[in-house]
N, C-alpha and C positions, 0 to 999 in steps of 0.2 A: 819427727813431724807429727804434730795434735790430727787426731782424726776430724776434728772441726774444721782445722784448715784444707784434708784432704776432699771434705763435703763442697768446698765452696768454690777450688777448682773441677769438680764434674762439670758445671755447665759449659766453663774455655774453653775446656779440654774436647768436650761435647760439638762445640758450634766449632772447632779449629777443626776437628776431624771429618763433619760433615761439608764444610769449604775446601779441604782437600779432595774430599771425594769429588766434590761438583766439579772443581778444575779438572781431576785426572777425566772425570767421565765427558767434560765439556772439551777434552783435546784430545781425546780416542775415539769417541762411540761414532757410529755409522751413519745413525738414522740422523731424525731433525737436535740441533742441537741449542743448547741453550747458551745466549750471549754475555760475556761477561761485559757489565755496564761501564761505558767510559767519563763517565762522571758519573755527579749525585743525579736520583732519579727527581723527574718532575715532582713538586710542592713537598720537596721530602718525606715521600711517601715508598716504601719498597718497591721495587719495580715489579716484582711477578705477585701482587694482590690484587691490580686490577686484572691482569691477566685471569687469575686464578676462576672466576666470572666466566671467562669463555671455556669452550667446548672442545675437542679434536682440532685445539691452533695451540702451535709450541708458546713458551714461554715469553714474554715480552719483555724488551728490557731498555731505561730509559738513560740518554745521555744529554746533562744540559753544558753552557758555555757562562763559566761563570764571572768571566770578561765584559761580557754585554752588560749596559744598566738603563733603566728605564729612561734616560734622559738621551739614548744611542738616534741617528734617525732612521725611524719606521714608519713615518708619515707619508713617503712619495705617493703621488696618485699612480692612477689605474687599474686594470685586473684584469684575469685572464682563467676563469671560474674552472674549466673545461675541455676537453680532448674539442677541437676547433672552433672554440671561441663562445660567445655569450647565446648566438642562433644556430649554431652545427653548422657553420658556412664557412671556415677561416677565414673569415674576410672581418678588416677592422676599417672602420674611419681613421683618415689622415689625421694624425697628431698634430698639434698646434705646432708649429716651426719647422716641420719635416719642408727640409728643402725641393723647388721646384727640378732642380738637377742637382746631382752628387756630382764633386768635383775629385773626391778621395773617397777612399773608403772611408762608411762611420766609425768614427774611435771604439777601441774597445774598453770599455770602463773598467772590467775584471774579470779574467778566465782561470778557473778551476779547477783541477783533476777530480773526476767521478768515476767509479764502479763502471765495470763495460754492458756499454747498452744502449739503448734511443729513448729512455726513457724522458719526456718533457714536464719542466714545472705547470705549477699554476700559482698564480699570484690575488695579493687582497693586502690592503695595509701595509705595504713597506715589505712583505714577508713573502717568501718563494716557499715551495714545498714539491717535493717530488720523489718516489720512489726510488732510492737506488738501492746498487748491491754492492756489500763488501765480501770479496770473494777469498779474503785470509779469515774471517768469519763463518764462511759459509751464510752468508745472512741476508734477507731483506731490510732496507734502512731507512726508514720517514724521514726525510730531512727536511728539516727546516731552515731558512737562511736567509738574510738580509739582503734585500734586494740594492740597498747602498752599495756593498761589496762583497755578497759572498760569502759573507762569513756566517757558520754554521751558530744557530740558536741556540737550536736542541736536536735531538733524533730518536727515533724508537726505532730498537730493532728486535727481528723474531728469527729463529732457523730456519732457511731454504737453502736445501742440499741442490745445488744445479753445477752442470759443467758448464764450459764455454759453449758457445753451438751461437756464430754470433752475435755475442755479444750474451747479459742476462736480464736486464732491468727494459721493458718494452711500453708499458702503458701510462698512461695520462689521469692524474687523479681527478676527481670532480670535488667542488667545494660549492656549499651551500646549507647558509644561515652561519650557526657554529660549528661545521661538522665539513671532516673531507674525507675522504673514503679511496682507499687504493686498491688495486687488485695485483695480487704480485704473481710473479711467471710460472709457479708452480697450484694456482688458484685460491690462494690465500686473501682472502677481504680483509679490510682493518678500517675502522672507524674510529676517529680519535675529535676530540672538540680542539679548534683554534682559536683562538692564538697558543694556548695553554699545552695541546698534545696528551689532557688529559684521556688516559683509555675510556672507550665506550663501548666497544663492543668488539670481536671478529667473528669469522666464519672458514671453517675448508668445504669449499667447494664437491671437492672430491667425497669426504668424508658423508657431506651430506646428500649429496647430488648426483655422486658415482661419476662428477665428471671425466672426463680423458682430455689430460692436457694437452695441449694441441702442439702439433711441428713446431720448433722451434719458440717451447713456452708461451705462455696465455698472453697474448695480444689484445684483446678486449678490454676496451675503457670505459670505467664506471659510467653510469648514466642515473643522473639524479633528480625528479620531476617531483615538485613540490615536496612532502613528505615523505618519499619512495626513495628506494635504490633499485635501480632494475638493471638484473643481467641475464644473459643468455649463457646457463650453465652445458643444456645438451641433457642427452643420459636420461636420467629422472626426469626432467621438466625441460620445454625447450625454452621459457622464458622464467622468471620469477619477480616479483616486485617484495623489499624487503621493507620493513619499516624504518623510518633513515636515524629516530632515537634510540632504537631496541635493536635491530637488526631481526626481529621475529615478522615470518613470514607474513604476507599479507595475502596475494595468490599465486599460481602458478600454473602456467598453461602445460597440458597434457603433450607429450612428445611420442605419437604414436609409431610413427615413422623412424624413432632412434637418431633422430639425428645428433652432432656434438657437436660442442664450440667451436667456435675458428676463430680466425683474428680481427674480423670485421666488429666494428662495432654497432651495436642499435645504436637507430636513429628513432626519435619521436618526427610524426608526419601527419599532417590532416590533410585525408587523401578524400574525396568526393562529401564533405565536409564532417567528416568521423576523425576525429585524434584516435592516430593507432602509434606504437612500437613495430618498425620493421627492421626485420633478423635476416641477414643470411647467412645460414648455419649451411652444415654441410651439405646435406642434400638437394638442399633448395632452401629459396626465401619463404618467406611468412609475414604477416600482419596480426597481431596481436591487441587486443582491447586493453585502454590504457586503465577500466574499470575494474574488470575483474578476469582481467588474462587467455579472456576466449579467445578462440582463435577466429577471426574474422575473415582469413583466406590464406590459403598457401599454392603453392608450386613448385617443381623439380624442373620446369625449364631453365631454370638458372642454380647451375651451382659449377663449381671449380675443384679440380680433380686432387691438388697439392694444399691448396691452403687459398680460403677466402680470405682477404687482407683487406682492400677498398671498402668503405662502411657506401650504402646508396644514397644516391640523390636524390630529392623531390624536383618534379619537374612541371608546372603546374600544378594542378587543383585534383589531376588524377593521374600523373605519370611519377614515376621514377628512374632515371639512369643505372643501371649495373654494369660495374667493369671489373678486369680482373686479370691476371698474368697468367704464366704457363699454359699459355695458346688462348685464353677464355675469351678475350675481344672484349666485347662491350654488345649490352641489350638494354632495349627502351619497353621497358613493362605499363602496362594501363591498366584501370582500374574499370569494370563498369559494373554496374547494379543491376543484379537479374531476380525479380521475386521477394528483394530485400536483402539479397545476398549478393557478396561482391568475388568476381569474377575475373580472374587477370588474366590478362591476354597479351600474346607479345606482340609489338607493333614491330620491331626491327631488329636485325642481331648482325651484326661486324665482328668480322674476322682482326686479330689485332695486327694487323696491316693497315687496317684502316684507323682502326680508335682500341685503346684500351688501357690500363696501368697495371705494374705492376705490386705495387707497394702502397705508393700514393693516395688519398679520396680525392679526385677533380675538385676545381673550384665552378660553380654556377654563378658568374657576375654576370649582370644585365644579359640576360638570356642567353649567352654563350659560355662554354664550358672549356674552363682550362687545364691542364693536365698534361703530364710528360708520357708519352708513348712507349710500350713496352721494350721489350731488346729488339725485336721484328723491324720494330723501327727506328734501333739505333738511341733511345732514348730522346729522341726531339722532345721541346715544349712544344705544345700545338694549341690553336683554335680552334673550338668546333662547334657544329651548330647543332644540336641536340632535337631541334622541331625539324631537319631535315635529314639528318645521320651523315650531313658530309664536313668537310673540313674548310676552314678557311686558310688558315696558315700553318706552318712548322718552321722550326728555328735550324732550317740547313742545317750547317755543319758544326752548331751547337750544340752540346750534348751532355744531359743531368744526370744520368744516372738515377738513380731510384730517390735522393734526396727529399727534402720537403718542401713547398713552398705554397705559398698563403697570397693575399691581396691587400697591402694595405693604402687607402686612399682608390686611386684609380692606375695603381703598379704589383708588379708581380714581386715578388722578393720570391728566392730561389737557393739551394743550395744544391751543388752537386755531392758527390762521392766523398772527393776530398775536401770537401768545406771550403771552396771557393763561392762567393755571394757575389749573386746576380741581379740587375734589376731592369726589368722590363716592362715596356707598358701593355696596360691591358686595354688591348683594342681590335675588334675583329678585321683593322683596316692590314696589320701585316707584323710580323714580330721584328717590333723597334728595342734592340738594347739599349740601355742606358750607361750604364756602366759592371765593373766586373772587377771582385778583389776576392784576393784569399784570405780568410779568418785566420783558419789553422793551417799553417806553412809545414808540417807535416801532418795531415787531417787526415782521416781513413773513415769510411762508413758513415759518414755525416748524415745519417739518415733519421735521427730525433727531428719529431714535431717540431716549428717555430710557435713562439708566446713573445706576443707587445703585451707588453705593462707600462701606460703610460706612453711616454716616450724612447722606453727603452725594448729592444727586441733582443731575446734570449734563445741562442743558438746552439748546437753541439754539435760534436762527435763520437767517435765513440766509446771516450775515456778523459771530454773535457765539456764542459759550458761554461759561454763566451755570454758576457751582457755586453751590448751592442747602442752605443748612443745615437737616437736617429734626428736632434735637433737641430735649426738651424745655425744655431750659435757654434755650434763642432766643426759647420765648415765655410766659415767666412773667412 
């Protein structure tokens, strides 16, 4: 053999050796690991080059569907931008054709198998996306998928070593402009542009923030305001606003108190008519300036001992609702202005006997507040009245379990445990069912967000999502 030709195999030989290693070391090693890609990466470009850009975030790696062609349809209307909808309220307007009574259940258009988790889409263009986990990867997975039927686009995925601990995939991505941004359960951000999936940017939490990921992995959903990305890491800072093209910091509120993330999410609020960011972290809630991250008020009468889960409510022009499970109840915070400084004060606090959630954020429609009651109370849906701290109704011997459920039109759509859909109206006059089916015939943990896109409502469990047709044409 010519030694010219043994020159010109070094390079095979070279790149076959270092793809064995990656295999052997991508099916042994411990830590975070790197994904081998299940197709060609997005615009045929290697997958760990854009990655290579970020900092203390594993490798990213891209899979597209080379099935699909631009002529597929991804024109259906609607959207669904956000963890509880377009105003932080889950409440949607009646869809054009949503029948005045359901006679059946809505049809289901196309149901799934996904990674175990409660993780909810969000929709734009024909196109669903949502965090999941594939757990013979060990990995976090961006999916993307045709809201026609399902069928996967593309996906990015990265290493997160997690166990079971029910379920892994928990949060709600946020989209806005070209960009959605996910937070995965081990504090991992990712920023990618849509429709495309090209990388823009990530971040670890931890790495930069020294967060502590919280009980049962990071429950906090992205929050996107204008150009910003604002989270509540804990540790380092109890707030931070990120730039939403670069991902580079913008500011960051001081965390004197130590407090860390929980599962609550910020909500933006213009409370005594100041737009602030309010966080309840662990020790207590806070208000935070949506300019440059001062802190405009905090307190420790309100915080919950296992895990804040419920994000709060605005409740006029200076209140907020807080609730919350393992005994917390439910309190009505006020806001008043002393000096040019605001001042919280509790007006009311219930034992969760009376009012409280476990999981759930209540709904606020036309001044009454609805929400399923903790275990104390058996899980009832209830009414309540919020300017008075009493109750109007509960659904006897009805009972949700921790499930989700949202307002759409002037009805409750509901899911319990097992993914049975319920639908009831919203009215402070007495809890009227409407009717009552089961999705998933063996359902378990149905406790993912609901998302209307359009006509259609997008359901799960906690190893499947269900598209759901809610038009009037499906049940004449």
């Amino acid at each position: 053999m010519k030694p010219s030709f043994l020159l010109k195999l070094v390079p095979v030989l070279t790149a076959l050796a270092a793809l064995l290693l990656l295999l052997v070391w991508a099916t042994s090693h411990d830590g975070k690991l790197a994904i081998v890609a299940r197709g060609p990466a997005a615009n045929d470009q290697p997958a760990g080059n854009a990655a290579s850009q970020a900092t203390t975030f594993p490798t990213i790696f891209v899979a597209s569907n080379e099935d699909l062609h631009p002529s597929d349809p991804f024109d259906l209307p609607g959207q669904w931008l956000r963890f509880r909808g377009s105003h932080f309220d889950n409440i949607a307007p009646a869809p054009s054709g949503l029948p005045a009574v359901f006679k059946s259940a809505p049809p289901i258009l196309w149901n799934i198998e996904v990674g175990e988790g409660y993780a909810a889409p969000v929709a734009r263009d024909g196109r669903l996306y949502f965090l999941d986990y594939d757990a013979k990867q060990r990995a976090d997975v961006l999916r993307c998928l045709r809201l026609a039927d399902g069928k996967d686009v593309w996906d990015l995925s990265y290493a997160c070593d997690v166990k079971r601990n029910h379920g892994m995939s928990r949060t709600v991505a946020a989209i806005s402009g070209d960009y959605i941004v996910t937070l995965g359960p081990r504090c991992d951000v990712l920023c990618v542009k849509i429709p495309s999936g090209d990388f823009c940017w990530s971040l670890d939490l931890v790495a930069k923030y020294h967060t502590v990921v919280p009980p049962w992995y990071a429950g906090q959903c992205p929050l996107i305001d204008n150009d910003r990305v604002i989270f509540g890491p804990g540790a380092d800072a109890l707030v931070v606003a990120l730039d939403l093209a670069t991902g580079k910091p913008v500011w960051q509120t001081p965390n004197p108190h130590h407090w860390d993330m929980t599962h609550s999410s910020i909500m933006p609020m213009t409370l005594l008519g100041k737009k602030m960011y309010v966080y309840c972290a662990s020790g207590g809630v806070a208000g935070v300036s949506v300019d440059d991250g001062s802190l405009l008020w905090e307190t420790s009468a309100w915080k919950v001992s296992l895990a804040t889960v419920p994000s709060p409510i605005q409740i006029g022009e200076d209140r907020m609702l807080l609730c919350g499970g393992y005994g917390a109840g439910a309190m009505l915070l006020r806001l008043r202005q002393d000096n040019g400084k605001f001042v919280p004060e509790v007006v009311y606090r219930l034992p969760p006997e009376v009012f409280g959630s476990e999981q759930q954020t209540p709904v606020l429609y036309q001044r009454m507040i609805y929400g399923v009651l903790p275990p104390e109370r058996k899980y009832q849906l209830a009414c309540f009245d919020p300017e008075t701290g009493t109750q109007k109704w509960d659904s006897g011997t009805q009972h949700f379990g921790i499930g989700p459920f949202m307002i759409i039109g002037d009805r409750i759509f509901l899911m319990n445990d097992s993914g049975t859909l319920s639908i009831v109206q919203a009215s402070p006059d007495g809890f009227h069912l409407q009717g009552q089916w089961p999705i998933f015939p063996h359902g378990r943990e149905a406790w993912g967000p609901m998302a209307l896109v359009g006509t259609r409502l997008l359901v799960r469990d906690i190893t499947h999502l269900a598209c759901l047709d809610l038009t009037e044409a499906a049940h004449e």
